[in-house]
CHARMM-style PDB file with segment names, atoms N, HN, CA, C and O in Angstrom:
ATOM      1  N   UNK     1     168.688-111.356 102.665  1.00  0.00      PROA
ATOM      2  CA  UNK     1     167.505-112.121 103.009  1.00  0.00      PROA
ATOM      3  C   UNK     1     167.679-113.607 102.712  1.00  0.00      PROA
ATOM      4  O   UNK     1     166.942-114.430 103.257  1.00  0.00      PROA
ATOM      5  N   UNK     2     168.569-113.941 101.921  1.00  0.00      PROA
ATOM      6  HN  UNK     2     169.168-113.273 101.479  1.00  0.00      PROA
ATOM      7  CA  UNK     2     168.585-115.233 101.663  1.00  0.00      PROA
ATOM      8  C   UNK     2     169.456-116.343 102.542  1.00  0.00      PROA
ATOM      9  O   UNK     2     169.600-117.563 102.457  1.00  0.00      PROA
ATOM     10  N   UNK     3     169.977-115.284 103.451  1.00  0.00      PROA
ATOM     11  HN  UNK     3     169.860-114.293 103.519  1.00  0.00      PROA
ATOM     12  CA  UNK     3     170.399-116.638 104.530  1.00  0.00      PROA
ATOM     13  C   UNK     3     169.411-116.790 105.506  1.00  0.00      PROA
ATOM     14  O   UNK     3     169.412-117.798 106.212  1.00  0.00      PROA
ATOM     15  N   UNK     4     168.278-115.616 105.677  1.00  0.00      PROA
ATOM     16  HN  UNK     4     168.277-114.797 105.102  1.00  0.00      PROA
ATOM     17  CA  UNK     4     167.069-115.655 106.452  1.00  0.00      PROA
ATOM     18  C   UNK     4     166.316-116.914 106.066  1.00  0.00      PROA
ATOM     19  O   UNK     4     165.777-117.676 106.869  1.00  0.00      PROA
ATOM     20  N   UNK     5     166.340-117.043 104.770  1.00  0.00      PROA
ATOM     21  HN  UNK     5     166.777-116.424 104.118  1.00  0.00      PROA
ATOM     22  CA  UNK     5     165.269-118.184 104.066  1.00  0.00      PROA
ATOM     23  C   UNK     5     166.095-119.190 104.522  1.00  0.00      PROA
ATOM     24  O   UNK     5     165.602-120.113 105.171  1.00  0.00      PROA
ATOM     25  N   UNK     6     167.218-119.156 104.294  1.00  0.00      PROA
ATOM     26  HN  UNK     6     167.618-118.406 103.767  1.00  0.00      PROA
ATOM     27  CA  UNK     6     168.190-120.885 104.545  1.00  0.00      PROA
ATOM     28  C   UNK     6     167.649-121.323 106.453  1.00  0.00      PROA
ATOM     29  O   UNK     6     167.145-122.257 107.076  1.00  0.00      PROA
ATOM     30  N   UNK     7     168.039-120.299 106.630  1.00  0.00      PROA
ATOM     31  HN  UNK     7     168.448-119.540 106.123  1.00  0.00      PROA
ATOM     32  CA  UNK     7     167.773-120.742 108.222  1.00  0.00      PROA
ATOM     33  C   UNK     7     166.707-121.265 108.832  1.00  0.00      PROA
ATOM     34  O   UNK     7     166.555-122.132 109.693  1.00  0.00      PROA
ATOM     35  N   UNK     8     165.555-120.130 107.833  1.00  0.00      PROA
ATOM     36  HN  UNK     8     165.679-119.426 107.134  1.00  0.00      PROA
ATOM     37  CA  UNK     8     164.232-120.718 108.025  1.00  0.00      PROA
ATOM     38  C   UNK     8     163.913-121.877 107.412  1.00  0.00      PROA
ATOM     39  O   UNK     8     162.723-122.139 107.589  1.00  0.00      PROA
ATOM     40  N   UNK     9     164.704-122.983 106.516  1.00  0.00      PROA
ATOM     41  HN  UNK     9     165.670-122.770 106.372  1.00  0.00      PROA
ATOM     42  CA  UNK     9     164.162-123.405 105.949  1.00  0.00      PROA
ATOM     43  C   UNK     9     165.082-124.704 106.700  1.00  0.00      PROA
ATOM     44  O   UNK     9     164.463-125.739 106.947  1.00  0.00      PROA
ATOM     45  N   UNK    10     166.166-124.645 106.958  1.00  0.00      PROA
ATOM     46  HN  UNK    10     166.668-123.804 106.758  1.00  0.00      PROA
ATOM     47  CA  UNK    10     166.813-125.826 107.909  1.00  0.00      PROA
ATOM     48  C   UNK    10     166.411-126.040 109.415  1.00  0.00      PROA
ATOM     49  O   UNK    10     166.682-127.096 109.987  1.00  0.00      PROA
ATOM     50  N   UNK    11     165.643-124.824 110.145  1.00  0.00      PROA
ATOM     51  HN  UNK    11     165.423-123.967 109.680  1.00  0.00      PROA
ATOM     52  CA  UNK    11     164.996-124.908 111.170  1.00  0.00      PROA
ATOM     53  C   UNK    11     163.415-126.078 111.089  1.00  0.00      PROA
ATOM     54  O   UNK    11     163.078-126.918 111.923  1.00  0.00      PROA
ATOM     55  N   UNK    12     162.864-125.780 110.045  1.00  0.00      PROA
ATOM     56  HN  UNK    12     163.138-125.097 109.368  1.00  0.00      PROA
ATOM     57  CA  UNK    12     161.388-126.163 109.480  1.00  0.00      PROA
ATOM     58  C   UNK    12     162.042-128.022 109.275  1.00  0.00      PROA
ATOM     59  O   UNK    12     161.356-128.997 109.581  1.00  0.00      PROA
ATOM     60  N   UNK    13     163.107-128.085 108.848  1.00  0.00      PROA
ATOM     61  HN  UNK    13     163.665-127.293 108.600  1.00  0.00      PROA
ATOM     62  CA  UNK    13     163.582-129.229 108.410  1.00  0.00      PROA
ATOM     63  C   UNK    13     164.076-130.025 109.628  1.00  0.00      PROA
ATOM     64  O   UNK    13     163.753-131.210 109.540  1.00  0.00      PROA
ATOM     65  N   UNK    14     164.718-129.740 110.664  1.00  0.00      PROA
ATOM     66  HN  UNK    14     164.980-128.778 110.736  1.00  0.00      PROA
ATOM     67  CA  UNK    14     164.902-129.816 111.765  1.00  0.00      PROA
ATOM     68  C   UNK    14     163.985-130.190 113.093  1.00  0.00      PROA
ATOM     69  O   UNK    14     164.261-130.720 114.170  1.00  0.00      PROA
ATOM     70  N   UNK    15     162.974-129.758 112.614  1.00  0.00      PROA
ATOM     71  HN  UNK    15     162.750-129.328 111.740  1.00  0.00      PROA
ATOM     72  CA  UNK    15     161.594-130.266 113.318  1.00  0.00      PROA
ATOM     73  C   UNK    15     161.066-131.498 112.683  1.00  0.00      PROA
ATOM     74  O   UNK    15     160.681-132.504 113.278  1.00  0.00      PROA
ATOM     75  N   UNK    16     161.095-131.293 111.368  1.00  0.00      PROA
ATOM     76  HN  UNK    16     161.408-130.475 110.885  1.00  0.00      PROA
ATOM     77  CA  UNK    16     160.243-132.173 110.737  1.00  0.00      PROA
ATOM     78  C   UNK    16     161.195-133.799 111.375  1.00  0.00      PROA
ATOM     79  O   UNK    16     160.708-134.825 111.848  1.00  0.00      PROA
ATOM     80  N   UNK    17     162.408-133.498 111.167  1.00  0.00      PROA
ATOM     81  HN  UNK    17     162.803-132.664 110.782  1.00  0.00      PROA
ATOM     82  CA  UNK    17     162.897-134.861 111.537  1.00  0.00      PROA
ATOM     83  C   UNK    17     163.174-134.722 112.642  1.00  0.00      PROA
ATOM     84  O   UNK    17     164.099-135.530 112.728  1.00  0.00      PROA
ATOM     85  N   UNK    18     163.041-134.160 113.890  1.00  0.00      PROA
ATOM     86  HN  UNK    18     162.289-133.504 113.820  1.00  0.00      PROA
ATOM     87  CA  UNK    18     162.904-134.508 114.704  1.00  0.00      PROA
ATOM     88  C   UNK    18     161.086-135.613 115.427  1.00  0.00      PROA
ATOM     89  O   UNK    18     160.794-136.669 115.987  1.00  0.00      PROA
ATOM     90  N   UNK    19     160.472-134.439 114.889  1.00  0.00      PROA
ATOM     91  HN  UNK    19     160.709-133.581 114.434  1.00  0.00      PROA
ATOM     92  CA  UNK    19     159.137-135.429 115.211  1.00  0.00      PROA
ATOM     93  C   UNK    19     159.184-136.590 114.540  1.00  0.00      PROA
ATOM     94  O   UNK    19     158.686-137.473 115.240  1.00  0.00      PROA
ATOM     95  N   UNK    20     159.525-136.959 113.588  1.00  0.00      PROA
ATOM     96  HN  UNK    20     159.930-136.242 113.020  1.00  0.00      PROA
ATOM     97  CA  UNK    20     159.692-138.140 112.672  1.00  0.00      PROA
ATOM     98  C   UNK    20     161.044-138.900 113.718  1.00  0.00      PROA
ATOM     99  O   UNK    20     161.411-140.017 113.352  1.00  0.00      PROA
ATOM    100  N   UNK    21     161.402-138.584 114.363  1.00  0.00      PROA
ATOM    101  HN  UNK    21     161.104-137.677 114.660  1.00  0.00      PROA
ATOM    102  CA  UNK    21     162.228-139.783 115.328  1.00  0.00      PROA
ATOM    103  C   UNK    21     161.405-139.502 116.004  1.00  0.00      PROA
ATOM    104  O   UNK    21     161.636-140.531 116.639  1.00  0.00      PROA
ATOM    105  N   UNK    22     160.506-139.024 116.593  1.00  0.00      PROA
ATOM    106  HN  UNK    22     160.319-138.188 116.077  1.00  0.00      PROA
ATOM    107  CA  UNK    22     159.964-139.026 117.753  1.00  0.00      PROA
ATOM    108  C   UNK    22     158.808-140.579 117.874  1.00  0.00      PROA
ATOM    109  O   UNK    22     158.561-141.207 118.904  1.00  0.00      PROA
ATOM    110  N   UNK    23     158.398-140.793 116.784  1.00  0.00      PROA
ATOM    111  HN  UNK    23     158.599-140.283 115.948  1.00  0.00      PROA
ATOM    112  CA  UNK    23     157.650-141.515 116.477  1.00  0.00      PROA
ATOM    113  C   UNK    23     156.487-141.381 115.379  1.00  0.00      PROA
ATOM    114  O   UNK    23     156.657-140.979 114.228  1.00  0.00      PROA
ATOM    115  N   UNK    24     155.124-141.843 116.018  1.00  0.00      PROA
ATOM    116  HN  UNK    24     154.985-142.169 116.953  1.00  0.00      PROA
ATOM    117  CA  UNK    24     153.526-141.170 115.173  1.00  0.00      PROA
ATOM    118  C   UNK    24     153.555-139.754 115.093  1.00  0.00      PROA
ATOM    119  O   UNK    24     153.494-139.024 116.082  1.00  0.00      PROA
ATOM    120  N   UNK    25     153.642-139.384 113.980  1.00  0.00      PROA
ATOM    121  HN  UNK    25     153.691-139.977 113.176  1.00  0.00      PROA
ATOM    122  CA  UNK    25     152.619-137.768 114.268  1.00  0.00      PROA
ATOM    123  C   UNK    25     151.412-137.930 114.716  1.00  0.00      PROA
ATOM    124  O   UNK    25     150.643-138.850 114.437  1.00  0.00      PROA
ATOM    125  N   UNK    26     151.166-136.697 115.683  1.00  0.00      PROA
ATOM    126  HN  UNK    26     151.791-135.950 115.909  1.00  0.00      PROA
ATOM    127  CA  UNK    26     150.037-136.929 116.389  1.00  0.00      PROA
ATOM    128  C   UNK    26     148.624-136.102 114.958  1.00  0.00      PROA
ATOM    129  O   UNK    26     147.398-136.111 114.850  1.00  0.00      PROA
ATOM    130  N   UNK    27     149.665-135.585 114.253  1.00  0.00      PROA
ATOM    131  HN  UNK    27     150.662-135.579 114.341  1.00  0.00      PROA
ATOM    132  CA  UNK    27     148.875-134.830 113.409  1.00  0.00      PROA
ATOM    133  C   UNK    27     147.839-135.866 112.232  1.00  0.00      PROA
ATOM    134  O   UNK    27     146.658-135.815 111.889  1.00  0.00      PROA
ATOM    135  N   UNK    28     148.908-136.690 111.911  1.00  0.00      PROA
ATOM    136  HN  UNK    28     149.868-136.732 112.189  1.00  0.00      PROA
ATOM    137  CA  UNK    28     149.177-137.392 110.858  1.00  0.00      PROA
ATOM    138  C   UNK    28     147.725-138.556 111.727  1.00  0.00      PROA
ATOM    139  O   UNK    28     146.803-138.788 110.945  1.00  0.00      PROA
ATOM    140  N   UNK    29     147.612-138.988 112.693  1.00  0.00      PROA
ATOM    141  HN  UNK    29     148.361-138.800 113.329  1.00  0.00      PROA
ATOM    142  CA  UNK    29     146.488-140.053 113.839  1.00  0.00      PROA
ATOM    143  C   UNK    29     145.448-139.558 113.525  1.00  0.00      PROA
ATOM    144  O   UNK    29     144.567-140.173 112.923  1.00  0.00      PROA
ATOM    145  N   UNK    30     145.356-138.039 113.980  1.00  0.00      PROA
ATOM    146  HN  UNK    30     146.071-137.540 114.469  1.00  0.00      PROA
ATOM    147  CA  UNK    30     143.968-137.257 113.883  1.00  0.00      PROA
ATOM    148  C   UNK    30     143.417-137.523 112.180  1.00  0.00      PROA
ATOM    149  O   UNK    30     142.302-138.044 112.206  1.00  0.00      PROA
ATOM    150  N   UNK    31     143.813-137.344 111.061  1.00  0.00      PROA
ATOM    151  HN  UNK    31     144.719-136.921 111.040  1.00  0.00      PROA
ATOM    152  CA  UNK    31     143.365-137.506 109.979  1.00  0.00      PROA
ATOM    153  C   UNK    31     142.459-138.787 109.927  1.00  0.00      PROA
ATOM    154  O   UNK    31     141.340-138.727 109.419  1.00  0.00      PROA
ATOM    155  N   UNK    32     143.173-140.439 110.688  1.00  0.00      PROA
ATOM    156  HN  UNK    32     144.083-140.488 111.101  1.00  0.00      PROA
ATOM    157  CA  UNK    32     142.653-141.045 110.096  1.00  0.00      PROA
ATOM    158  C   UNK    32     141.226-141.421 110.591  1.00  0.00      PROA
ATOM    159  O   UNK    32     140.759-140.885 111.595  1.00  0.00      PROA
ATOM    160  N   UNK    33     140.449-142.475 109.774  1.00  0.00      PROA
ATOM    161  HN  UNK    33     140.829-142.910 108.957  1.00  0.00      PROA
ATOM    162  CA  UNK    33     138.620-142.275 110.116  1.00  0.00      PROA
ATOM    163  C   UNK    33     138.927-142.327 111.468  1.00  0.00      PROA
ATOM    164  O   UNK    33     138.905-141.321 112.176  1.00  0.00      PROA
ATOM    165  N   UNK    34     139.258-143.613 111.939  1.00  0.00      PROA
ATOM    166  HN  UNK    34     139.276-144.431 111.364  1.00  0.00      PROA
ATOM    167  CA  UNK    34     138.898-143.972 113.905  1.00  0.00      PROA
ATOM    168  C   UNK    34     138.079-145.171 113.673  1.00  0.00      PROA
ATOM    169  O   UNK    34     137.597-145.491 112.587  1.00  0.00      PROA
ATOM    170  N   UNK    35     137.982-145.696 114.587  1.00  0.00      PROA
ATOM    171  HN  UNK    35     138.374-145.436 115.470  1.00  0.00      PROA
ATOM    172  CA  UNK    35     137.127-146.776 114.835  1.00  0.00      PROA
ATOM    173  C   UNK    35     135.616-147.025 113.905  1.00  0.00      PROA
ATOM    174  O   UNK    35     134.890-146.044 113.748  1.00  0.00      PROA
ATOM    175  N   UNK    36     135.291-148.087 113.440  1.00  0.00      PROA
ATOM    176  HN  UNK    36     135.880-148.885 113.567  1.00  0.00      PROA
ATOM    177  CA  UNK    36     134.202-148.044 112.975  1.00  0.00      PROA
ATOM    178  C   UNK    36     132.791-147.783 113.299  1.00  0.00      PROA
ATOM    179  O   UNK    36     131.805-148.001 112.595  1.00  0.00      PROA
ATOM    180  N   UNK    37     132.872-147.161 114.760  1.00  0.00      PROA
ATOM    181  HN  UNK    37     133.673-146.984 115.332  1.00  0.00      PROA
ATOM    182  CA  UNK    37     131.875-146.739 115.842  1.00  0.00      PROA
ATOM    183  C   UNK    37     131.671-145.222 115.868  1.00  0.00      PROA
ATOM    184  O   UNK    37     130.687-144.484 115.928  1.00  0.00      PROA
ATOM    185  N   UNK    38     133.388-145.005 115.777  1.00  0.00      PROA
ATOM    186  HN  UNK    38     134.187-145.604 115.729  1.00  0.00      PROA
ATOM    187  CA  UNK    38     133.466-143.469 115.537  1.00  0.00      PROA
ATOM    188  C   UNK    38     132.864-142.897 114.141  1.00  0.00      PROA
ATOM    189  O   UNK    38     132.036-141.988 114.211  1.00  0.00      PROA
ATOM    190  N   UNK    39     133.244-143.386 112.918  1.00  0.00      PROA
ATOM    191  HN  UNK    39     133.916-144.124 112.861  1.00  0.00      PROA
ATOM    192  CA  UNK    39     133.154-143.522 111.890  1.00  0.00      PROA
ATOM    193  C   UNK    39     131.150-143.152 111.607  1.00  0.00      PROA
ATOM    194  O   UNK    39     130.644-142.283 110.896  1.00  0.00      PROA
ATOM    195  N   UNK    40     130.538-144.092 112.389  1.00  0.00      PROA
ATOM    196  HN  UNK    40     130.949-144.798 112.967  1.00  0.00      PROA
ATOM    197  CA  UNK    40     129.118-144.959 112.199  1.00  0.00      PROA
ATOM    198  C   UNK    40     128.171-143.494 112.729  1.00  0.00      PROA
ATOM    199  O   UNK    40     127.134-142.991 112.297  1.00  0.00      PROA
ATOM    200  N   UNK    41     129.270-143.066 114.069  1.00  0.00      PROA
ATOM    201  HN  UNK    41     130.113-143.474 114.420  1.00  0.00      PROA
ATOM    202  CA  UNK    41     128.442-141.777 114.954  1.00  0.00      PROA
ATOM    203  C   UNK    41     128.197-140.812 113.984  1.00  0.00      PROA
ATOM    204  O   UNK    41     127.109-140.268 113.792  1.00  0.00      PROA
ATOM    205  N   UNK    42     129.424-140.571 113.262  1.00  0.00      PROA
ATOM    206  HN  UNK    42     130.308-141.013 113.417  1.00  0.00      PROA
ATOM    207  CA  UNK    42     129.616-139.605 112.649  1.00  0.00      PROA
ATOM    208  C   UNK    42     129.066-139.303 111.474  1.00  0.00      PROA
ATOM    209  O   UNK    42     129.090-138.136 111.081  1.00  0.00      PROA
ATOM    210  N   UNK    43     128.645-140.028 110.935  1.00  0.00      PROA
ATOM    211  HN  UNK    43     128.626-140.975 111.254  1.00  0.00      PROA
ATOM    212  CA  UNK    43     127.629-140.210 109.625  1.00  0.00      PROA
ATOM    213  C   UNK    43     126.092-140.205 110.300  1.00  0.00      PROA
ATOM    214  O   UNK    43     125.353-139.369 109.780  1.00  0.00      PROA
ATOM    215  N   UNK    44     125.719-140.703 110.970  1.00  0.00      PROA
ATOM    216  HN  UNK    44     126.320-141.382 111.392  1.00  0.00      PROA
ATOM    217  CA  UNK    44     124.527-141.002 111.588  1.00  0.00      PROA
ATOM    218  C   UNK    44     124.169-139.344 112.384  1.00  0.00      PROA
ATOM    219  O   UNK    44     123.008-139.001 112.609  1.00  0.00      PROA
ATOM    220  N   UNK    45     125.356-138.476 112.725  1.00  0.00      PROA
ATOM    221  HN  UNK    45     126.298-138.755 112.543  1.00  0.00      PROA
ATOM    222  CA  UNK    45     124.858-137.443 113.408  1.00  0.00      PROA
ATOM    223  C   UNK    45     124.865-135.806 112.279  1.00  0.00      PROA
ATOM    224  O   UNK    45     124.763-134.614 112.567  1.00  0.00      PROA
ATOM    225  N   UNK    46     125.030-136.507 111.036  1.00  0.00      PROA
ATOM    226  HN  UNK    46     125.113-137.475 110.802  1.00  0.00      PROA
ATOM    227  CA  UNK    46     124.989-135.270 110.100  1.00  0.00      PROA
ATOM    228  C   UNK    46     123.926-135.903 108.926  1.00  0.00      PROA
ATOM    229  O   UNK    46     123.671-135.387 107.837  1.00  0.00      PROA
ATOM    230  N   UNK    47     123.481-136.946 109.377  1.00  0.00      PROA
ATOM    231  HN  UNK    47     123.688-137.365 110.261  1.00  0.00      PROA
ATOM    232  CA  UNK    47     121.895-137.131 108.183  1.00  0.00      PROA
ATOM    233  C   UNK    47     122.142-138.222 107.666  1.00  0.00      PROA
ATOM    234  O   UNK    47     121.193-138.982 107.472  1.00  0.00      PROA
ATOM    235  N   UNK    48     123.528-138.642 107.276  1.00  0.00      PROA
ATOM    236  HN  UNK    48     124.298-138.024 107.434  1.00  0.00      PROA
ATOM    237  CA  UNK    48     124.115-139.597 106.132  1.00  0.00      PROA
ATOM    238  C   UNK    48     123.727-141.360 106.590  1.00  0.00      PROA
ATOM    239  O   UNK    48     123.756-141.750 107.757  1.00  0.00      PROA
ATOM    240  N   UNK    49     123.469-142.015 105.712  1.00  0.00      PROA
ATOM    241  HN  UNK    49     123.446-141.698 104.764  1.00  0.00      PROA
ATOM    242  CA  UNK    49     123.245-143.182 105.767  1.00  0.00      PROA
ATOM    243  C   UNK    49     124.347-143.861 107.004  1.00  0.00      PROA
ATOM    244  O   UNK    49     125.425-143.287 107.158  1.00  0.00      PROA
ATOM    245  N   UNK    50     123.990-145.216 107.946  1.00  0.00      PROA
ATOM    246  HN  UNK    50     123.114-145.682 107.821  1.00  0.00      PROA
ATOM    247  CA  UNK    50     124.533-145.630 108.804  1.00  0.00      PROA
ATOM    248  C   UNK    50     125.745-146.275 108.064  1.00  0.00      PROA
ATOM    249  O   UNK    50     125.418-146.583 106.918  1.00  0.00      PROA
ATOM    250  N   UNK    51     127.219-146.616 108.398  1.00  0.00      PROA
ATOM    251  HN  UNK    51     127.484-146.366 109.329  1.00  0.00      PROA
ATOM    252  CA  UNK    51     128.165-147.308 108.387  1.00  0.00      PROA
ATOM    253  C   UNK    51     127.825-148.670 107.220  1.00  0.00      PROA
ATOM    254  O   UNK    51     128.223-148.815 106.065  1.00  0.00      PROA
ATOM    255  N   UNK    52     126.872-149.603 108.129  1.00  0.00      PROA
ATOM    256  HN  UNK    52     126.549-149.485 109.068  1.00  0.00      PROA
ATOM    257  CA  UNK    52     126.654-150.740 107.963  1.00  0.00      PROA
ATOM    258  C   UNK    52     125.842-150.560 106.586  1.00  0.00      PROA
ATOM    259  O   UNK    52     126.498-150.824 105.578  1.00  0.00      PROA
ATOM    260  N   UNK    53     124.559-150.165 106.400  1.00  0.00      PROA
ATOM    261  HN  UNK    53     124.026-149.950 107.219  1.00  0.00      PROA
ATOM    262  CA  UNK    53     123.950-149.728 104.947  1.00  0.00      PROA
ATOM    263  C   UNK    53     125.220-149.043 104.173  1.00  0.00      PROA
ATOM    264  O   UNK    53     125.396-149.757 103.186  1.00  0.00      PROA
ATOM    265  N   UNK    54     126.147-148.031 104.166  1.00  0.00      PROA
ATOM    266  HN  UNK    54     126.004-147.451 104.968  1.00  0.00      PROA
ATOM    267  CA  UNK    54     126.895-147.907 103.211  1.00  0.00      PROA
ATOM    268  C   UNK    54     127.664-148.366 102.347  1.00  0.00      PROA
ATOM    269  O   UNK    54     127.945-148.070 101.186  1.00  0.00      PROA
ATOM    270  N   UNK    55     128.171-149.630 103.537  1.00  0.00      PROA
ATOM    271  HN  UNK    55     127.943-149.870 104.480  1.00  0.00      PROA
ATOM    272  CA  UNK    55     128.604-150.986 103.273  1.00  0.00      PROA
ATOM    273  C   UNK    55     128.075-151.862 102.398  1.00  0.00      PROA
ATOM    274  O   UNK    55     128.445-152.260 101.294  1.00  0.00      PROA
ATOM    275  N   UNK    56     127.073-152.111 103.135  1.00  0.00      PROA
ATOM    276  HN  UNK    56     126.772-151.788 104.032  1.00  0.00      PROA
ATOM    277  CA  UNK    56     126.325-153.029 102.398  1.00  0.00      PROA
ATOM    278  C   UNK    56     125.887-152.463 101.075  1.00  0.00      PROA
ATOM    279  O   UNK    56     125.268-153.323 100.449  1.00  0.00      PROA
ATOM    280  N   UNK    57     125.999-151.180 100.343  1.00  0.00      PROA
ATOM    281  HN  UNK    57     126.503-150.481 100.852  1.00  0.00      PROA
ATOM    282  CA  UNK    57     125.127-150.728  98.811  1.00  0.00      PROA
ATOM    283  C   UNK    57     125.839-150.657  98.148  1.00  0.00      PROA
ATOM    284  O   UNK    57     125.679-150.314  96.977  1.00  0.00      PROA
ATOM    285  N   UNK    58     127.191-151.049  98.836  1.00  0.00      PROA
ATOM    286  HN  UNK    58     127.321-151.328  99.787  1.00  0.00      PROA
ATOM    287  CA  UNK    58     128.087-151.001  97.092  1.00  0.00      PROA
ATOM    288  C   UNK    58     127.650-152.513  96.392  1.00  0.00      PROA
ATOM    289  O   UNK    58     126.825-153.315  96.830  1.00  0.00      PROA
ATOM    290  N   UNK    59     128.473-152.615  95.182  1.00  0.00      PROA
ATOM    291  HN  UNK    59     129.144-151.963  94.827  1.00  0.00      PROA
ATOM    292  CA  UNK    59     128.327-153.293  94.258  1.00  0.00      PROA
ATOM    293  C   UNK    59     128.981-154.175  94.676  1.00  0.00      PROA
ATOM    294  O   UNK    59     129.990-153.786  95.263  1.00  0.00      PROA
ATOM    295  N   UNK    60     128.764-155.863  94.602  1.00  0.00      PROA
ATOM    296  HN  UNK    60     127.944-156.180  94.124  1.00  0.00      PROA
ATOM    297  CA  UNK    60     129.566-157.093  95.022  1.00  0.00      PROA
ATOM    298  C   UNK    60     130.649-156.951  93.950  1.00  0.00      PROA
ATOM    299  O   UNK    60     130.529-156.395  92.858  1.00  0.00      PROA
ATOM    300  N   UNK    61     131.816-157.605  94.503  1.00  0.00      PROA
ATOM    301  HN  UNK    61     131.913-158.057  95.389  1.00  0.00      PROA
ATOM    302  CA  UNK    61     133.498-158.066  93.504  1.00  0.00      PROA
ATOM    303  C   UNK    61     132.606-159.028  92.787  1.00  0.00      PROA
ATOM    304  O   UNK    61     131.775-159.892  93.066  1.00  0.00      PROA
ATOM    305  N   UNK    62     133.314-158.329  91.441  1.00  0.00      PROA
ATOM    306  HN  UNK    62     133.989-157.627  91.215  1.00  0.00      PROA
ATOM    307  CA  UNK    62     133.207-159.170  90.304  1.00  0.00      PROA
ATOM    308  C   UNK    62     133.776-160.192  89.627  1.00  0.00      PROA
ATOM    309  OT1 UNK    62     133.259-160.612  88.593  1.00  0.00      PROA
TER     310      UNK     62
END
Protein backbone atom coordinates (compact mmCIF):
# COMPACT_ATOMS: atom_id res chain seq x y z
CA UNK A 1 0.00 0.00 0.00
CA UNK A 2 2.66 2.33 0.41
CA UNK A 3 3.62 2.90 -3.08
CA UNK A 4 -0.28 3.47 -3.52
CA UNK A 5 0.16 6.47 -1.03
CA UNK A 6 3.48 7.69 -2.91
CA UNK A 7 1.66 7.83 -6.13
CA UNK A 8 -1.22 9.30 -4.67
CA UNK A 9 0.60 11.71 -3.11
CA UNK A 10 3.01 12.83 -6.21
CA UNK A 11 -0.12 12.85 -8.44
CA UNK A 12 -1.97 15.47 -5.76
CA UNK A 13 1.49 17.29 -6.00
CA UNK A 14 1.53 17.35 -9.65
CA UNK A 15 -1.64 19.20 -9.95
CA UNK A 16 -1.00 21.43 -7.36
CA UNK A 17 1.97 22.76 -9.43
CA UNK A 18 0.61 22.53 -12.30
CA UNK A 19 -2.35 24.97 -11.55
CA UNK A 20 0.18 27.12 -9.79
CA UNK A 21 1.92 27.60 -13.38
CA UNK A 22 -1.20 27.94 -14.70
CA UNK A 23 -1.64 31.14 -13.04
CA UNK A 24 -4.70 32.54 -10.31
CA UNK A 25 -6.47 29.82 -8.67
CA UNK A 26 -9.77 30.21 -9.57
CA UNK A 27 -10.42 28.72 -6.11
CA UNK A 28 -8.16 30.85 -4.23
CA UNK A 29 -10.49 34.47 -6.39
CA UNK A 30 -13.72 33.01 -5.13
CA UNK A 31 -12.61 33.39 -1.34
CA UNK A 32 -11.83 36.90 -1.70
CA UNK A 33 -14.70 39.72 -0.44
CA UNK A 34 -15.26 41.24 -4.27
CA UNK A 35 -15.97 44.55 -4.89
CA UNK A 36 -17.17 46.89 -2.31
CA UNK A 37 -20.74 46.77 -3.93
CA UNK A 38 -20.60 43.13 -3.75
CA UNK A 39 -19.43 43.21 -0.29
CA UNK A 40 -22.33 46.23 0.68
CA UNK A 41 -25.23 43.70 -1.17
CA UNK A 42 -24.23 41.18 0.84
CA UNK A 43 -24.48 42.49 4.26
CA UNK A 44 -27.50 44.57 3.45
CA UNK A 45 -29.35 41.26 2.16
CA UNK A 46 -28.83 39.15 5.47
CA UNK A 47 -29.92 42.09 8.09
CA UNK A 48 -26.30 43.33 8.83
CA UNK A 49 -25.45 46.94 8.97
CA UNK A 50 -24.57 48.69 5.36
CA UNK A 51 -20.72 48.66 4.20
CA UNK A 52 -20.44 52.40 4.65
CA UNK A 53 -21.93 52.55 8.55
CA UNK A 54 -19.54 49.61 9.35
CA UNK A 55 -16.91 51.67 8.24
CA UNK A 56 -17.65 54.46 9.58
CA UNK A 57 -18.18 52.80 13.64
CA UNK A 58 -14.95 51.74 14.12
CA UNK A 59 -12.74 53.65 16.33
CA UNK A 60 -10.49 56.58 14.64
CA UNK A 61 -6.24 55.76 14.48
CA UNK A 62 -4.81 56.80 17.38
Amino acid sequence: MAVEDERRTAAIVAVLMHMRAQGEDESARARQPGAPWSQDHRRTMVGQASLMHARASRSPWR
